[in-house]
N, C-alpha and C positions, 0 to 999 in steps of 0.2 A: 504494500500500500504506500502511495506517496503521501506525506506529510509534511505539513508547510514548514521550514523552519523559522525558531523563532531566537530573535539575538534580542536578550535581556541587560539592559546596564542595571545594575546597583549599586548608587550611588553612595549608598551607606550613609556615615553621621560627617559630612563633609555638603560642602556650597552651602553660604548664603542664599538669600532670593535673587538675587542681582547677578550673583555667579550663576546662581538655576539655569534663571533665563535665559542667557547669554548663551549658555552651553546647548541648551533646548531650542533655542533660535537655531545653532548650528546645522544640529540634529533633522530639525522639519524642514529647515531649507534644502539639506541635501534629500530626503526622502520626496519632496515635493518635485521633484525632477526625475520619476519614476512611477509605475501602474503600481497596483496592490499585487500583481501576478508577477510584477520583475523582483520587488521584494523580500526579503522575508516580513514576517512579523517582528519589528521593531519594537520593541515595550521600556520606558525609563521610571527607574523609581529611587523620584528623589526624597528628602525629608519632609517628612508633614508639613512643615512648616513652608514647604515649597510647593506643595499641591495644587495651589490654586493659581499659581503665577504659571505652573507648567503647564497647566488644563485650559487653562485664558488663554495660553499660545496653541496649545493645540486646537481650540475652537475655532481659531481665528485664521488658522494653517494652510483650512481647506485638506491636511493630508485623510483626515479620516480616520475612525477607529482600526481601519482594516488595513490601514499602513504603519499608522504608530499610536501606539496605546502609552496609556499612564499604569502603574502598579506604585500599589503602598508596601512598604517593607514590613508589616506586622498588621497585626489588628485583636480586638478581643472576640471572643465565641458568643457572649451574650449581646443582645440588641439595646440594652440600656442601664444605666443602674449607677451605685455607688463604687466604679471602680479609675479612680482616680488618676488622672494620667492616660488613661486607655482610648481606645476608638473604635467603635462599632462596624459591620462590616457596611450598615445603611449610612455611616456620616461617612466611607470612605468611596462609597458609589456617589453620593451625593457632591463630594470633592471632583469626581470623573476618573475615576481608579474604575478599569476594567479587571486589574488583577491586583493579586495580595499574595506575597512573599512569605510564607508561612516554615519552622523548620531549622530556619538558617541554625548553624550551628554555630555561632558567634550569639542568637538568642539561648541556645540551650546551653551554651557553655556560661554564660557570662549573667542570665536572666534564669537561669535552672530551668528551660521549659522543657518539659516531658512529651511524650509519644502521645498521652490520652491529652495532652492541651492542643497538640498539632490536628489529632483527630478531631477533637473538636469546632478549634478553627475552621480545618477545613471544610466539615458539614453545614458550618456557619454562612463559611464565604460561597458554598454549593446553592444555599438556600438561596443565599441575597442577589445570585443571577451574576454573580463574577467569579472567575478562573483561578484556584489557587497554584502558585506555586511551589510544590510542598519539597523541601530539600532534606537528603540524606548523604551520608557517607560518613569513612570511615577515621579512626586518629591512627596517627605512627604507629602505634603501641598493636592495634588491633591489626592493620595490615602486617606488620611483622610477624605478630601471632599467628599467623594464616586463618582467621575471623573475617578478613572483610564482608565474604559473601554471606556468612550466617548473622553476621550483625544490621549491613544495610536489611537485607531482606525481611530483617525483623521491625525497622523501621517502617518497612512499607507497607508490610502487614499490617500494623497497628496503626498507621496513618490512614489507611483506606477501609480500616472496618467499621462496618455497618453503613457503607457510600453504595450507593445503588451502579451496576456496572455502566451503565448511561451517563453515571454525574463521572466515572470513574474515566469513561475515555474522552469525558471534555477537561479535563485534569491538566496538570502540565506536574512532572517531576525533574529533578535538579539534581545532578550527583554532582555533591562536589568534597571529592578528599579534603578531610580538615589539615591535612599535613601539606597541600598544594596552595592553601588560601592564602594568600599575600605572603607567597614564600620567595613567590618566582622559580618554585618549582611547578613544573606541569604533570599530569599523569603522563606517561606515553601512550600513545593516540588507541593501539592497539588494546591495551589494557581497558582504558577508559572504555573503549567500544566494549568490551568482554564483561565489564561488570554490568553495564547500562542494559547489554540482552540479555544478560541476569538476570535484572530488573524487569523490561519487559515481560521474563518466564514468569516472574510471583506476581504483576498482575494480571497475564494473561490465567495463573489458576485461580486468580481471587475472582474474576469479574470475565476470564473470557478471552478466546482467541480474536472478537471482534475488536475488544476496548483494549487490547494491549498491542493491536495493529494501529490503534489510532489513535492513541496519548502518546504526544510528543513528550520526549527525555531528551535532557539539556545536559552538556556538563559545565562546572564551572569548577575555575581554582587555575588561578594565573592565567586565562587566555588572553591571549596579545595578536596582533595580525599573525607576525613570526610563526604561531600554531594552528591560525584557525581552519586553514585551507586542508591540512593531514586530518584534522578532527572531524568536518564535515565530509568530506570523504569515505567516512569510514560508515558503514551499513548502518547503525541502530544510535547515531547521535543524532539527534535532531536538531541540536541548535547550540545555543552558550547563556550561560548566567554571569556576564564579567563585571567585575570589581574596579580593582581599578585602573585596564585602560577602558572603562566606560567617563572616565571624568578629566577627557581630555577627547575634543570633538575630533583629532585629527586621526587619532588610534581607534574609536570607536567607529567611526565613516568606513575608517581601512577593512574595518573586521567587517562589517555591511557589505561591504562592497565585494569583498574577495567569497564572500558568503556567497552573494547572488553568483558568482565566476562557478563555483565547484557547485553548486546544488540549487538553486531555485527556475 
């Protein structure tokens, strides 16, 4: 089955509003000179606090949801309440977030969030009519253990239980080695592809030979141009979740563009 790719920036706890936009101007102008079919799926997620400065330019873009989407990097499972600091999946549609970032291990590591808050999440961000992102993978310590495969797979399982196989193949998942994440080390490509049709296998047995032909799987953890051409290449990536050459418009175009060269 063909399947669109999709090139995610995450911008993480970095730019002002003034930087946002600037960078997000870059961003729409270059996609604006392009169909939704030349494309991949473009998605940037900046800080809350930038949401509406990135969403006023992409309204104004003319690119369209179907060329470059907005995503939030977190959100809470509940729709309203006393939890302080938080944000609902409805106030981050309302912002123009098509997607939400759910997983990241930099939240689990740093925020203690567990596999049943991700499932949650994610049923949350299912309900509200937008796409989660939901990211796994594995640390040094496990990959040396020879654990990767039994550990992601655990994540996926409990991130996608009790998800209906429908909501399951409009999904989007994110492997990204916590030992590759702003190391400037990369997985090698090969690899990357091996654990992601892994992945593929446990949701094709949780939800289905149809929903695991067509939930695109992302990888992330150091992509830069320099890699992204050997990564898309390979059978069962679908796309990139990148850090930080996503917050410099001329690396992140690069990666766009050599995208569309190998696979769109």
């Amino acid at each position: 089955m063909s399947r669109k790719p999709i090139i995610a920036g995450n911008w993480k706890m970095n730019l002002l509003q003034s930087d946002a936009k600037a960078l997000f101007d870059e961003i729409s102008s270059y996609v604006s000179n392009y169909t939704a079919v030349q494309l991949p799926s473009v998605v940037i997620a900046p800080v809350f606090t930038s949401l509406n400065q990135v969403h006023s330019i992409h309204c104004d873009c003319g690119c369209g949801g179907d060329k470059l989407a907005v995503a939030a990097q977190n959100c809470h499972w509940e729709t309203s309440g006393a939890y302080t600091g938080e944000l609902s999946v409805e106030m981050l549609k309302d912002a123009g977030c098509s997607y939400i970032i759910i997983g990241h291990s930099e939240r689990r590591q740093y925020f203690s969030e567990t596999d049943e808050m991700i499932n949650k999440k994610a049923k949350a961000i299912l309900a509200g009519g937008l796409i989660p992102i939901i990211c796994c993978g594995e640390t040094l310590e496990q990959r040396e253990a020879g654990s990767t495969d039994v550990h992601i797979a655990s994540q996926i399982r409990a991130a996608l239980a009790g998800i209906s196989s429908e909501d399951i193949a409009k999904s989007v998942i994110a492997y990204e080695p916590i030992w590759a994440i702003g190391t400037g080390k990369s997985c090698d490509a090969d690899e990357a592809n091996r654990v992601i049709k892994m992945i593929r296998s446990v949701v094709s047995e949780i939800a289905g030979a149809s929903a695991a032909d067509s939930i695109r799987i992302l990888y992330g953890g150091s992509v830069k141009p320099s890699t992204i051409e050997e990564q898309m290449s390979k059978s069962d990536i679908d796309g990139a979740l990148i850090g930080g050459a996503s917050l410099k418009a001329e690396s992140f175009i690069d990666i766009i563009d050599k995208t569309m060269k190998v696979s769109v």
